[in-house]
N, CA, C, O and CB atoms as a CASP TS submission, in Angstrom:
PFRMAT TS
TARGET T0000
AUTHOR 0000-0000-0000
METHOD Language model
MODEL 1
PARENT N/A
ATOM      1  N   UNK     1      20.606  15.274  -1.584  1.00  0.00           N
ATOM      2  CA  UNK     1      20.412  14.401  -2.719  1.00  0.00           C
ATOM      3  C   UNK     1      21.448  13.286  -2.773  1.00  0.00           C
ATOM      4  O   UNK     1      21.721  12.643  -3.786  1.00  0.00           O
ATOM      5  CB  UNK     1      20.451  15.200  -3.987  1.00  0.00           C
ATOM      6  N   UNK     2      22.023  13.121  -1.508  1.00  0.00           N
ATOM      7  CA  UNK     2      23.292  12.149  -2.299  1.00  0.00           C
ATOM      8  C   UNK     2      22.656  10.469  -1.663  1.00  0.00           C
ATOM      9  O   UNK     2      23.307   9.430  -1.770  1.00  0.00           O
ATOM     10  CB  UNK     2      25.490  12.683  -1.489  1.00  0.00           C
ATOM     11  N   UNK     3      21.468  10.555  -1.112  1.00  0.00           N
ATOM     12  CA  UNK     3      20.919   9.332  -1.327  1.00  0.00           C
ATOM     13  C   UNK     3      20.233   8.556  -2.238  1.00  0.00           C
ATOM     14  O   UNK     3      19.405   7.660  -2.075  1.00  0.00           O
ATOM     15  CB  UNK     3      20.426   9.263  -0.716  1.00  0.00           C
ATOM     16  N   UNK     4      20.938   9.276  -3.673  1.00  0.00           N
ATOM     17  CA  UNK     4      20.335   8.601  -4.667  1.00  0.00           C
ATOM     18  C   UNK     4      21.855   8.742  -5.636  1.00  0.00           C
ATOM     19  O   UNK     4      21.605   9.375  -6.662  1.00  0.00           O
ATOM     20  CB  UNK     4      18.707   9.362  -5.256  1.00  0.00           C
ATOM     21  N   UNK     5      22.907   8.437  -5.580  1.00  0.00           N
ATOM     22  CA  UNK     5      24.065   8.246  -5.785  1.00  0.00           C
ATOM     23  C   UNK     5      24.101   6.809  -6.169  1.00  0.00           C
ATOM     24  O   UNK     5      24.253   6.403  -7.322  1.00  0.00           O
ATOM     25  CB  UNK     5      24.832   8.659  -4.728  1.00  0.00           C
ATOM     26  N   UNK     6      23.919   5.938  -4.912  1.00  0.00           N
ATOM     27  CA  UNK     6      24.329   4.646  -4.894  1.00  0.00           C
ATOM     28  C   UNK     6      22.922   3.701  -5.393  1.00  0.00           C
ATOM     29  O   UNK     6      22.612   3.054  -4.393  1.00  0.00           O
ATOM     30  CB  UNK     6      24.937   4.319  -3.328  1.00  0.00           C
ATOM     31  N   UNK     7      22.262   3.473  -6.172  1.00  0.00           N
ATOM     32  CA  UNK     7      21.289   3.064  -6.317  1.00  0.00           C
ATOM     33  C   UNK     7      21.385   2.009  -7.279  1.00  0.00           C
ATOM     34  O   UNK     7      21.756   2.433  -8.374  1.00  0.00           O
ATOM     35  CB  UNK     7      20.544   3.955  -6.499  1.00  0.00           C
ATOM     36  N   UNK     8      21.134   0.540  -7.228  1.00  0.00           N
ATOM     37  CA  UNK     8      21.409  -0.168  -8.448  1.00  0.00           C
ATOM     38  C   UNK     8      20.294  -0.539  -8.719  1.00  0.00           C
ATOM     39  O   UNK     8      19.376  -0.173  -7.985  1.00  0.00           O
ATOM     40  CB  UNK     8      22.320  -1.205  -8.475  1.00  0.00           C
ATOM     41  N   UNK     9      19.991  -1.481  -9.991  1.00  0.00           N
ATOM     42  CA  UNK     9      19.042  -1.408 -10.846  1.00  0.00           C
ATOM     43  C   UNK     9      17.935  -2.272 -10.033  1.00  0.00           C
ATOM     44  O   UNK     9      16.734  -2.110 -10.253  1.00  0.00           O
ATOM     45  CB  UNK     9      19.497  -1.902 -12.297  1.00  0.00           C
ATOM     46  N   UNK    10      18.533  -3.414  -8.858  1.00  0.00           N
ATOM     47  CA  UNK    10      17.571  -3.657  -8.231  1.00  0.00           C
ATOM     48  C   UNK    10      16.627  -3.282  -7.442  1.00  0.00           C
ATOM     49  O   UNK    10      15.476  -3.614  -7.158  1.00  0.00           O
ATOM     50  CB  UNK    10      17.785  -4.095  -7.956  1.00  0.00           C
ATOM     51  N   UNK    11      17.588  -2.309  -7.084  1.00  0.00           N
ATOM     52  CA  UNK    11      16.596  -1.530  -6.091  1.00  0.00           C
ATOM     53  C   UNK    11      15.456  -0.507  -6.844  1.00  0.00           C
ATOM     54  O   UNK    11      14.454   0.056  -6.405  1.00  0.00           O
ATOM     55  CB  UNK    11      17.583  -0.545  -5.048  1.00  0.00           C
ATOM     56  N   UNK    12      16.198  -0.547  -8.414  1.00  0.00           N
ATOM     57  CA  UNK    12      14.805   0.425  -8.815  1.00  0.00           C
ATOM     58  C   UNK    12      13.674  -0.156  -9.153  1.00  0.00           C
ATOM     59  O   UNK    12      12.622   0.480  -9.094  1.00  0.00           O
ATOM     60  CB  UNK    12      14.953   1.301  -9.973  1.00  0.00           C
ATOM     61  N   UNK    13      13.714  -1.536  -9.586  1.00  0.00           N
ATOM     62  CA  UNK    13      13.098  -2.302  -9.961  1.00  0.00           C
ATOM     63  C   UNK    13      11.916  -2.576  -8.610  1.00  0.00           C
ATOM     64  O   UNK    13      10.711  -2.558  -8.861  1.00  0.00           O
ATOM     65  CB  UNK    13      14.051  -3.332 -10.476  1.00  0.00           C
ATOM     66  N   UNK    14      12.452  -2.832  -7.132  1.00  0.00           N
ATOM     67  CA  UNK    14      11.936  -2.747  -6.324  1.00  0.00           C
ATOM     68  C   UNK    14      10.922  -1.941  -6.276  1.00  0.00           C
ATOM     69  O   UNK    14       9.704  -2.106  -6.210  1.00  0.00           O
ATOM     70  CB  UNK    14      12.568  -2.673  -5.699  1.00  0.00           C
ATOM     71  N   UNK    15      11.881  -0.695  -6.336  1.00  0.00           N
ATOM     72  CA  UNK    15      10.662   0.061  -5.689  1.00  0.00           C
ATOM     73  C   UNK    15       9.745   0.658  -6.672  1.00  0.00           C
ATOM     74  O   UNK    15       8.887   1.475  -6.335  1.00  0.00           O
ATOM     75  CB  UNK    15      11.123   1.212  -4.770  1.00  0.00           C
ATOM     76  N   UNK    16       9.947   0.183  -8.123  1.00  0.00           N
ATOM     77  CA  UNK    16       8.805   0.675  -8.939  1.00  0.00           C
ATOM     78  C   UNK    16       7.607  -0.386  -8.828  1.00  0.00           C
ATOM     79  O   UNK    16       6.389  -0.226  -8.754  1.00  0.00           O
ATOM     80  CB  UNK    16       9.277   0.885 -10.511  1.00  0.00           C
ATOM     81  N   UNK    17       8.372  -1.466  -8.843  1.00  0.00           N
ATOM     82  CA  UNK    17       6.724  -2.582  -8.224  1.00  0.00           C
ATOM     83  C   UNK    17       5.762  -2.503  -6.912  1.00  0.00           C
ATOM     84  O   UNK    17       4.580  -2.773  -6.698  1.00  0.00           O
ATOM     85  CB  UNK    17       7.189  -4.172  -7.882  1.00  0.00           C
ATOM     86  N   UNK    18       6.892  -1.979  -6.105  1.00  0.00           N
ATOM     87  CA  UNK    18       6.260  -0.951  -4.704  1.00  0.00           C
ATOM     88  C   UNK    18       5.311   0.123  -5.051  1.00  0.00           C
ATOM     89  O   UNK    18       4.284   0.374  -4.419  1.00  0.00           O
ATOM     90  CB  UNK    18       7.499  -0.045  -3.893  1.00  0.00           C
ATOM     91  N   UNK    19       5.799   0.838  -6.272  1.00  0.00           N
ATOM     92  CA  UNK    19       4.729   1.807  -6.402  1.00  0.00           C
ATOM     93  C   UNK    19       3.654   1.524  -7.330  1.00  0.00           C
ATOM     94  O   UNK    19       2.569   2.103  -7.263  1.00  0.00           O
ATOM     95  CB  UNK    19       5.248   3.005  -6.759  1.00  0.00           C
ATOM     96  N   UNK    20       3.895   0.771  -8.068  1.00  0.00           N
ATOM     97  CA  UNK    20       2.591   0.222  -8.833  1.00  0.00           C
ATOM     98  C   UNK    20       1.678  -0.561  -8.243  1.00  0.00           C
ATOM     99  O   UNK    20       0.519  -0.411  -8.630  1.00  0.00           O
ATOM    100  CB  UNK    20       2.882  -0.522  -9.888  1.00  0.00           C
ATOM    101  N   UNK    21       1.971  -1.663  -7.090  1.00  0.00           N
ATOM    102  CA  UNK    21       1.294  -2.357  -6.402  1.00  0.00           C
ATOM    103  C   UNK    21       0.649  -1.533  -5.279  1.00  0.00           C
ATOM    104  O   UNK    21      -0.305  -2.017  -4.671  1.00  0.00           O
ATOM    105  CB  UNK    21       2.043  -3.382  -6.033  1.00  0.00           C
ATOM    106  N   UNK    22       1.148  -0.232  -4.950  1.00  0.00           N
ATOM    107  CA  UNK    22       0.146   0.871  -4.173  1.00  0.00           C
ATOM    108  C   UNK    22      -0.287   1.462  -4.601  1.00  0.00           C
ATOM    109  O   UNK    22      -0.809   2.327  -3.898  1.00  0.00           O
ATOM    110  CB  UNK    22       0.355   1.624  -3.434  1.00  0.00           C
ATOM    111  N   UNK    23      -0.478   1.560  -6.073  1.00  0.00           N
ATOM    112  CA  UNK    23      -1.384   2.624  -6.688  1.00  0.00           C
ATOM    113  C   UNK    23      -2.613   1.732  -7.397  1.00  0.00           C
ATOM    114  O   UNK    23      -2.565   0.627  -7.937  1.00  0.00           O
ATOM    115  CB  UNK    23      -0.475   3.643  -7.887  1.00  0.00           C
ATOM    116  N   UNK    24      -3.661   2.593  -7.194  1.00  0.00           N
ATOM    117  CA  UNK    24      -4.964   2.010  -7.744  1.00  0.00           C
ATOM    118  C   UNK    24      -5.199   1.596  -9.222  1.00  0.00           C
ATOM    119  O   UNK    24      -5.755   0.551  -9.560  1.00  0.00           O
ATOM    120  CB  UNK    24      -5.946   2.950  -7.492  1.00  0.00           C
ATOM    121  N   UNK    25      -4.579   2.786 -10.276  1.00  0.00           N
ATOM    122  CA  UNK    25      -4.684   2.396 -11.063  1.00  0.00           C
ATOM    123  C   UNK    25      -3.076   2.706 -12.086  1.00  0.00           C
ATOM    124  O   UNK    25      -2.269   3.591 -11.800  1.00  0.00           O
ATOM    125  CB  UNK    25      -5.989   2.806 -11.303  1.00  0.00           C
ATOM    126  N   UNK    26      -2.949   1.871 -13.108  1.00  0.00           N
ATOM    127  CA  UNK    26      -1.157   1.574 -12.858  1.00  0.00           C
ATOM    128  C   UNK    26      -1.004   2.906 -13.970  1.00  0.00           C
ATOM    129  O   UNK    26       0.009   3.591 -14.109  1.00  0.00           O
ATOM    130  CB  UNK    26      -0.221  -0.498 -13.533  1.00  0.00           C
ATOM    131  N   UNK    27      -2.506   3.085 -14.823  1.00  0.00           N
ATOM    132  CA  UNK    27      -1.904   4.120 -15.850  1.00  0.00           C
ATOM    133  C   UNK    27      -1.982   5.543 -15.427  1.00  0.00           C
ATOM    134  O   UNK    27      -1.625   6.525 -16.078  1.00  0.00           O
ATOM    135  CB  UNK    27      -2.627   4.040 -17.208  1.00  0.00           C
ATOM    136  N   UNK    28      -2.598   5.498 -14.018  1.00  0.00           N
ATOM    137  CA  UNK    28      -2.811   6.813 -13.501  1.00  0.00           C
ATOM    138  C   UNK    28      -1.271   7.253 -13.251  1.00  0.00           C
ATOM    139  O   UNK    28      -0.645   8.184 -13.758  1.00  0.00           O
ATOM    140  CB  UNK    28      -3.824   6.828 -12.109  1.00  0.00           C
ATOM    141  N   UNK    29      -0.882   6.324 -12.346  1.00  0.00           N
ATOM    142  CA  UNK    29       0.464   6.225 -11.992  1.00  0.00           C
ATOM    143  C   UNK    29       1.796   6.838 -12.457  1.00  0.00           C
ATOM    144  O   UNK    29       2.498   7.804 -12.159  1.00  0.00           O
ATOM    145  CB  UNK    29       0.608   5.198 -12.095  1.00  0.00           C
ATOM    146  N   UNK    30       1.811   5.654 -13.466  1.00  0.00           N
ATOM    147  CA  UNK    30       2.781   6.256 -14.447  1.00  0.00           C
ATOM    148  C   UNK    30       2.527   7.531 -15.033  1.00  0.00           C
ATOM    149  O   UNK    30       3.511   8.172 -15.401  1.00  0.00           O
ATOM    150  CB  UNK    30       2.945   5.431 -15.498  1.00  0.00           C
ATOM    151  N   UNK    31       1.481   7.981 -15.175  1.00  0.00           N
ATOM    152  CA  UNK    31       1.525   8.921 -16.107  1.00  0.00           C
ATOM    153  C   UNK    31       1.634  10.434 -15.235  1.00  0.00           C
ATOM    154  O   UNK    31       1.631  11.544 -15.767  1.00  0.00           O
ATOM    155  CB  UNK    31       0.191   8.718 -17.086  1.00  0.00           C
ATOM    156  N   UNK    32       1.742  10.121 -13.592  1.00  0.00           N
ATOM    157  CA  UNK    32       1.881  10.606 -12.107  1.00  0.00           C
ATOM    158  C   UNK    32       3.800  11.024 -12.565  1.00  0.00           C
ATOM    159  O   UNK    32       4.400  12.099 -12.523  1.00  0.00           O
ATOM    160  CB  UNK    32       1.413   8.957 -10.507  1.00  0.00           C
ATOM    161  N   UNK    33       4.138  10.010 -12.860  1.00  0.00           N
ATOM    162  CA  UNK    33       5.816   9.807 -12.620  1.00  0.00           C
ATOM    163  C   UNK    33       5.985  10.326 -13.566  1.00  0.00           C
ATOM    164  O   UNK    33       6.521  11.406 -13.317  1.00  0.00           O
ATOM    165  CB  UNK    33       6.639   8.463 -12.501  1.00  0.00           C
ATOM    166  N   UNK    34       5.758  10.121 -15.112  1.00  0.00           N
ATOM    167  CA  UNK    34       6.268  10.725 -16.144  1.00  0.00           C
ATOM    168  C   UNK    34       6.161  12.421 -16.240  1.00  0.00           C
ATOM    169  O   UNK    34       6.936  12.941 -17.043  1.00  0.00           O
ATOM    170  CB  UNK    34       5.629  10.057 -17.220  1.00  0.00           C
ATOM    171  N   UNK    35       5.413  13.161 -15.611  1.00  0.00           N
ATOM    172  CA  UNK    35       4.746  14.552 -15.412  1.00  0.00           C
ATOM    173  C   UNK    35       6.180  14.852 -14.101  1.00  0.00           C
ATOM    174  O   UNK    35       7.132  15.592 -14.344  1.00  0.00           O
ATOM    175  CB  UNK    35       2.565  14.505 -14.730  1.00  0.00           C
ATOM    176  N   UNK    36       6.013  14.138 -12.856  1.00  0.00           N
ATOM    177  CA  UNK    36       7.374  14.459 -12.149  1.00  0.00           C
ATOM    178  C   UNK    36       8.382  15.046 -12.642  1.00  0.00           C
ATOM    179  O   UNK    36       8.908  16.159 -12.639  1.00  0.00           O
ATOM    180  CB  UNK    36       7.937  13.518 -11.757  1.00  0.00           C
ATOM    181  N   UNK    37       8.593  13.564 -13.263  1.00  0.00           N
ATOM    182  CA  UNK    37      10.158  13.435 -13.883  1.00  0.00           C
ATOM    183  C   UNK    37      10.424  14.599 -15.357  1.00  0.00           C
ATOM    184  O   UNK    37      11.493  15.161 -15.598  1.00  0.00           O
ATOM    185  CB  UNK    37      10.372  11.483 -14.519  1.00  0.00           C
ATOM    186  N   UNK    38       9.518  14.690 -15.939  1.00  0.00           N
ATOM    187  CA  UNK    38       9.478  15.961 -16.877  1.00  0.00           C
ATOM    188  C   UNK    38       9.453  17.549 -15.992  1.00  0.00           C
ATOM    189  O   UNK    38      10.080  18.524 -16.404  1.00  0.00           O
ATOM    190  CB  UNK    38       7.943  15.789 -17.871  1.00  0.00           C
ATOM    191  N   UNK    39       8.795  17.559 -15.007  1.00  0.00           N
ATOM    192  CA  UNK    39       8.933  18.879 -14.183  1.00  0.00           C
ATOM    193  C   UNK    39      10.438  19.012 -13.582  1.00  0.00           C
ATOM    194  O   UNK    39      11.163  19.978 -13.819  1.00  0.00           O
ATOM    195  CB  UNK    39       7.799  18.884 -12.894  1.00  0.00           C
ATOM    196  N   UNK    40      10.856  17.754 -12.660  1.00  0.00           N
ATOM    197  CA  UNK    40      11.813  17.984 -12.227  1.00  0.00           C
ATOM    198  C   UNK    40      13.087  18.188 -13.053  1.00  0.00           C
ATOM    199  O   UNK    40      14.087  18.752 -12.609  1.00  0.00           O
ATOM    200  CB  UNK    40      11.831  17.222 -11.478  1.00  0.00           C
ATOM    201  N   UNK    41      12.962  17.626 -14.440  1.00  0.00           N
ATOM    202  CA  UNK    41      14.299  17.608 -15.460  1.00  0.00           C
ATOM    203  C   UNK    41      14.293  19.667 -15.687  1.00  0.00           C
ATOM    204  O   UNK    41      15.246  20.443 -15.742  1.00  0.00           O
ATOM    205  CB  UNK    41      13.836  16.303 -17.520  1.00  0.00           C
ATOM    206  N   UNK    42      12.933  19.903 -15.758  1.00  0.00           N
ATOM    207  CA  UNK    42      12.994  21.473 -16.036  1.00  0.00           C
ATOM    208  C   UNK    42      13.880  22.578 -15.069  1.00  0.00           C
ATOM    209  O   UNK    42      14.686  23.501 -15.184  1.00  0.00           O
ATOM    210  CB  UNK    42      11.485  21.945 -15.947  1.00  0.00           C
ATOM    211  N   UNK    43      13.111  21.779 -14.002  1.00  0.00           N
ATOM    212  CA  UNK    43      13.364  22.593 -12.241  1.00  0.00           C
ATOM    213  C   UNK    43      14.943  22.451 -12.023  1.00  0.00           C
ATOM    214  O   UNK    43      15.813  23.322 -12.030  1.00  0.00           O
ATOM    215  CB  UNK    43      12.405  21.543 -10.588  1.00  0.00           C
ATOM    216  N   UNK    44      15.004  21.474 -11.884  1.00  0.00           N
ATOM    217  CA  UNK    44      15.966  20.833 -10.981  1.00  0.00           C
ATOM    218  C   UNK    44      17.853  21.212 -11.003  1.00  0.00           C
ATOM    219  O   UNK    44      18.574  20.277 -11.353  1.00  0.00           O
ATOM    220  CB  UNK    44      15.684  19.257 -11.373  1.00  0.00           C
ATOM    221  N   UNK    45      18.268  22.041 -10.772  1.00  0.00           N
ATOM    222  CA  UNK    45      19.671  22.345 -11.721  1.00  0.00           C
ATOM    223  C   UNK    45      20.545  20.956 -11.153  1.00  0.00           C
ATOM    224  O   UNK    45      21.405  20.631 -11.972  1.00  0.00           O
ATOM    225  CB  UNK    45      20.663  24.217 -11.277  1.00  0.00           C
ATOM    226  N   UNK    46      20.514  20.259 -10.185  1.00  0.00           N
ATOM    227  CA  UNK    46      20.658  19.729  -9.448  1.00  0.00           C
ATOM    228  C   UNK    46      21.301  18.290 -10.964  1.00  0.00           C
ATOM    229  O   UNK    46      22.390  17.720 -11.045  1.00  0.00           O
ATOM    230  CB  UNK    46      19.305  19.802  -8.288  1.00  0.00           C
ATOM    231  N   UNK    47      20.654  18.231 -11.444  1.00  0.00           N
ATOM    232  CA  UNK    47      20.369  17.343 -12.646  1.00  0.00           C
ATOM    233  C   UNK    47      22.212  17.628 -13.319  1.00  0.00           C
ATOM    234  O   UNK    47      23.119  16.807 -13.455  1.00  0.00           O
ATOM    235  CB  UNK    47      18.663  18.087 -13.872  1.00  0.00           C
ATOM    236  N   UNK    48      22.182  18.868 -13.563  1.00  0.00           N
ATOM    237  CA  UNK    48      23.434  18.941 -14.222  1.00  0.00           C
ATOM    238  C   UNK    48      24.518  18.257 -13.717  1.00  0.00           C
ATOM    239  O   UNK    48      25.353  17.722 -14.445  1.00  0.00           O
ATOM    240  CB  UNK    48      23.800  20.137 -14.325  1.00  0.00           C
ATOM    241  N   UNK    49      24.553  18.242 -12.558  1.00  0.00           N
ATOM    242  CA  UNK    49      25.734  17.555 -11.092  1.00  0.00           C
ATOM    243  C   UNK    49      25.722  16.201 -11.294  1.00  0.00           C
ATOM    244  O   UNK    49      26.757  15.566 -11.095  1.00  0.00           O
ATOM    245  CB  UNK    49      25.175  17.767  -9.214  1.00  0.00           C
ATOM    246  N   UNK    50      24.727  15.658 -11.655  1.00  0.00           N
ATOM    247  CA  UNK    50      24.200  14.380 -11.391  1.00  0.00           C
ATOM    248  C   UNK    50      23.659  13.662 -12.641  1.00  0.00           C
ATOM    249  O   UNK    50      22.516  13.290 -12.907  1.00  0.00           O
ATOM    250  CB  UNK    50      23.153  14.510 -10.383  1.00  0.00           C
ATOM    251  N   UNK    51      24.846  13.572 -13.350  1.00  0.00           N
ATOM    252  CA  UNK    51      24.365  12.809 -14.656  1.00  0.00           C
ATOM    253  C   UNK    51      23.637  11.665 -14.551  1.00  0.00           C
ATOM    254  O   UNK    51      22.767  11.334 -15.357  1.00  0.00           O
ATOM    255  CB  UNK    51      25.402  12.410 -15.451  1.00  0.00           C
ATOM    256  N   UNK    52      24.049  10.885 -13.327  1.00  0.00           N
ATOM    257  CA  UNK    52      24.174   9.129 -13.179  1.00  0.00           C
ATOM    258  C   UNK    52      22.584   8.762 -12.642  1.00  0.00           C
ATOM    259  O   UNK    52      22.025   7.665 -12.609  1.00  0.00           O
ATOM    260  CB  UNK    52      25.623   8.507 -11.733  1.00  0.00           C
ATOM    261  N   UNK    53      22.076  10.118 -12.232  1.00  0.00           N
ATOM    262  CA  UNK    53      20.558   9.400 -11.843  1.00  0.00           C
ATOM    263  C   UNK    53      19.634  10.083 -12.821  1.00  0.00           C
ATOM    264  O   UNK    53      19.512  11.304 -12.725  1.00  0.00           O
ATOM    265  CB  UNK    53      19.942   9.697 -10.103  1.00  0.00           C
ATOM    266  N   UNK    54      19.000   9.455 -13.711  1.00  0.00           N
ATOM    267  CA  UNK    54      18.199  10.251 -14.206  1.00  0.00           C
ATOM    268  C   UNK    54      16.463  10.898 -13.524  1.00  0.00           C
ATOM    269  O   UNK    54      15.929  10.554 -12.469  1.00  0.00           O
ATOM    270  CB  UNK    54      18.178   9.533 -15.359  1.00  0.00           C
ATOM    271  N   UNK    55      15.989  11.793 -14.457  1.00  0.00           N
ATOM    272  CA  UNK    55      14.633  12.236 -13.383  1.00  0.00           C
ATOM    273  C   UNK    55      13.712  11.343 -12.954  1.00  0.00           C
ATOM    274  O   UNK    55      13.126  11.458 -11.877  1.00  0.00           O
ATOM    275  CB  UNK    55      13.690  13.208 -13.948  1.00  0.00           C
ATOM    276  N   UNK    56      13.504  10.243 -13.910  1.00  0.00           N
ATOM    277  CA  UNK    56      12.456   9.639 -13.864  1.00  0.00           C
ATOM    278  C   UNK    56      12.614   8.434 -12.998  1.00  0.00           C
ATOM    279  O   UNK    56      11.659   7.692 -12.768  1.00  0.00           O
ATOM    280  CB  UNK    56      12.048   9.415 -15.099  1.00  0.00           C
ATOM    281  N   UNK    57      14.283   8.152 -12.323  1.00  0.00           N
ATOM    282  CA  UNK    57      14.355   6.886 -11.227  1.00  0.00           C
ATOM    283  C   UNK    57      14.155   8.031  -9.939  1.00  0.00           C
ATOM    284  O   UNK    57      13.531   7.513  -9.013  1.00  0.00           O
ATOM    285  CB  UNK    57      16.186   5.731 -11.202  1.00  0.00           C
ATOM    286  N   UNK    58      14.533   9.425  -9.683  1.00  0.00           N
ATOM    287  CA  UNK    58      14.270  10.218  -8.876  1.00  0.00           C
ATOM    288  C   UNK    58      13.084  10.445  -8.679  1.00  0.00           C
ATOM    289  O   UNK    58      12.907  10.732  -7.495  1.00  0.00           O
ATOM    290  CB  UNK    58      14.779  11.075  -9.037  1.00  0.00           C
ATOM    291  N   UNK    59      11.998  10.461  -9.377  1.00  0.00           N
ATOM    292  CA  UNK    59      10.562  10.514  -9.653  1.00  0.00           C
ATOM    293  C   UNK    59       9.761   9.148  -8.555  1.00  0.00           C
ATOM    294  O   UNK    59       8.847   9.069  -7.735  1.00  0.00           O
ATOM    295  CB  UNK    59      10.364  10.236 -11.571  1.00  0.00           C
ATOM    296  N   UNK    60      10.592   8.419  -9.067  1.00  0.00           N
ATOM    297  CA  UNK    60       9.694   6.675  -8.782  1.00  0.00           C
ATOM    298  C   UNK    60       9.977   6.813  -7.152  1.00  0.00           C
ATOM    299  O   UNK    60       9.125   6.583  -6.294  1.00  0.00           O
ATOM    300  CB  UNK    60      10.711   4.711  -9.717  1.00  0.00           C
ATOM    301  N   UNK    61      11.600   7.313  -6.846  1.00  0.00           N
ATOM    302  CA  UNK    61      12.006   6.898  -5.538  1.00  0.00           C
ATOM    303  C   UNK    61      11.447   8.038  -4.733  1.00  0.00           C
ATOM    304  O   UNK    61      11.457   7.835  -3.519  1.00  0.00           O
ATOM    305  CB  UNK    61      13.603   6.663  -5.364  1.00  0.00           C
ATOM    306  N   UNK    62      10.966   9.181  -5.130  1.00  0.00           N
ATOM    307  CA  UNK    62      10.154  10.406  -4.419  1.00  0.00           C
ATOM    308  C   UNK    62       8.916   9.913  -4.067  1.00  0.00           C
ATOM    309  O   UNK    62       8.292  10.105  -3.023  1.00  0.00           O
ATOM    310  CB  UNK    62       9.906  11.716  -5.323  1.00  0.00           C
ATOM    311  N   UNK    63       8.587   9.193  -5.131  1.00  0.00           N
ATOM    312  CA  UNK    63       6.975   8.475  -5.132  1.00  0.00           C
ATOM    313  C   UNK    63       6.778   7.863  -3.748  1.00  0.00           C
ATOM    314  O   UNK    63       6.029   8.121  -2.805  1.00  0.00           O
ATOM    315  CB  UNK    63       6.746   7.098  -6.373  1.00  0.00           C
ATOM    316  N   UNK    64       7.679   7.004  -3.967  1.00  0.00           N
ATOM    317  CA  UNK    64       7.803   5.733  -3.132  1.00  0.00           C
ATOM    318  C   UNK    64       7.960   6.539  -1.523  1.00  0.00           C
ATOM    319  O   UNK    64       7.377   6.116  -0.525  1.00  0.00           O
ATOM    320  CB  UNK    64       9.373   4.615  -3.701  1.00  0.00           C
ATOM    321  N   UNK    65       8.444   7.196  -1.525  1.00  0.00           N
ATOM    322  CA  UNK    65       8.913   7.372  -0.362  1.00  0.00           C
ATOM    323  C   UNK    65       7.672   8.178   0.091  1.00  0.00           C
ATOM    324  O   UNK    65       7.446   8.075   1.296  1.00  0.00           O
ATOM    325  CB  UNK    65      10.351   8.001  -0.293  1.00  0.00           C
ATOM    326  N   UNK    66       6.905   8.877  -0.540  1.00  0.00           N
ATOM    327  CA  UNK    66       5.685   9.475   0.061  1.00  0.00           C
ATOM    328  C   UNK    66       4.706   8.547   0.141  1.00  0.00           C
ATOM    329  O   UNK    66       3.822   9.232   0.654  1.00  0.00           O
ATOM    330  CB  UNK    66       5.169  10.603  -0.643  1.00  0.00           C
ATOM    331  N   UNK    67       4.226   7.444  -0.008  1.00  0.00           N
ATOM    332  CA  UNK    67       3.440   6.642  -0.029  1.00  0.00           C
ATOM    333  C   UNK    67       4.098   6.244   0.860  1.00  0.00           C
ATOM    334  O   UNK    67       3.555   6.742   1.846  1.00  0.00           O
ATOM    335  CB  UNK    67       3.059   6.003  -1.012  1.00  0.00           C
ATOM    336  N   UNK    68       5.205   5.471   1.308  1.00  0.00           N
ATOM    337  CA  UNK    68       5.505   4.905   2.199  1.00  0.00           C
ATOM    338  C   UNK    68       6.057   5.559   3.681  1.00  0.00           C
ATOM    339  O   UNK    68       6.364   4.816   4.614  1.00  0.00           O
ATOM    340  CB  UNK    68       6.206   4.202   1.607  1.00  0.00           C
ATOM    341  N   UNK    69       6.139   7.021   3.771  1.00  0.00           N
ATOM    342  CA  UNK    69       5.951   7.372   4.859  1.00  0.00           C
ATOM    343  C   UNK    69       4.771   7.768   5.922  1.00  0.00           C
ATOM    344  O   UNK    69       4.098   8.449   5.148  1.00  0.00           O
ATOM    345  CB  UNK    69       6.516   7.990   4.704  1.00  0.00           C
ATOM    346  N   UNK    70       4.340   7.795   6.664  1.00  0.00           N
ATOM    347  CA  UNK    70       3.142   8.662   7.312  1.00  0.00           C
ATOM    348  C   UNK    70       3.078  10.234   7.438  1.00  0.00           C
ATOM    349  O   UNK    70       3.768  11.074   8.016  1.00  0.00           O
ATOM    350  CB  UNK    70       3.027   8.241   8.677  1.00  0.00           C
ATOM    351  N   UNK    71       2.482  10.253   7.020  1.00  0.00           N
ATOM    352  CA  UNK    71       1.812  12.148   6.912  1.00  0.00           C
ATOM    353  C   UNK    71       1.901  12.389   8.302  1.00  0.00           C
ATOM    354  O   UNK    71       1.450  11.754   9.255  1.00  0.00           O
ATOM    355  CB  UNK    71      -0.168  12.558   6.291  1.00  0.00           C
ATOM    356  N   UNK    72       2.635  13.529   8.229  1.00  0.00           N
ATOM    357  CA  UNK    72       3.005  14.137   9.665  1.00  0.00           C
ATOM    358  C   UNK    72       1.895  15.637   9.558  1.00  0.00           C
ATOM    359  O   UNK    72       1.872  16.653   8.863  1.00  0.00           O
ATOM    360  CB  UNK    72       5.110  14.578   9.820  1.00  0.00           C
ATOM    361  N   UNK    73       1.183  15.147  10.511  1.00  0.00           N
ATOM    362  CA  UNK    73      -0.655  16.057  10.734  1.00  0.00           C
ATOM    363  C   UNK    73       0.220  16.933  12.181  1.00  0.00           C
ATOM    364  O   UNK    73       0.802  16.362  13.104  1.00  0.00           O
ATOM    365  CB  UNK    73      -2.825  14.437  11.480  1.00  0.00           C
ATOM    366  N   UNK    74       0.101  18.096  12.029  1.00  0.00           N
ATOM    367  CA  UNK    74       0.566  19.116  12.938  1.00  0.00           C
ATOM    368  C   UNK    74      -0.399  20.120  13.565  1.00  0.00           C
ATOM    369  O   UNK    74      -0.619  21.053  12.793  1.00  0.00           O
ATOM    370  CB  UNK    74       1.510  19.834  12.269  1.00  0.00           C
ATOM    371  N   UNK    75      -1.186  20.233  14.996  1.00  0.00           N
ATOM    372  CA  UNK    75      -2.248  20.634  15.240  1.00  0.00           C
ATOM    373  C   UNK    75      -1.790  21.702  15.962  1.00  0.00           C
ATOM    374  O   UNK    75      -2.586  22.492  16.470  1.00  0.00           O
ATOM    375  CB  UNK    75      -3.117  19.773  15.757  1.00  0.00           C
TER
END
């Protein structure tokens, strides 16, 4: 997790327009991230350590990063 330490506001800004501009519909979306970021605040003890990122920029940048990687298909 410590690649989400250094994160400034531009970059969140980035990559939440990254994820809205790949998603079909924007209220599906969000309402995708807000369900995350509420699961992971439950789950996560990880959260306690880590005042400085909250769930819901961890949410956007999880997003992002699965949309933007390729699915690794294993036969």
């Amino acid at each position: 997790m410590n690649k989400y330490k250094r994160i400034d506001s531009n970059q969140i800004t980035y990559k939440t327009e990254e994820l809205l501009d790949a998603a079909s519909n924007r209220y599906k979306i969000t309402i995708q991230v807000a369900n995350r970021a509420k699961r992971r605040k439950y789950e996560d003890i990880d959260i306690v350590d880590d005042p400085l990122v909250k769930p819901i920029i961890r949410a956007i940048i999880e997003m992002v990063d699965e949309i933007t990687q390729p699915e690794i298909i294993s036969d």
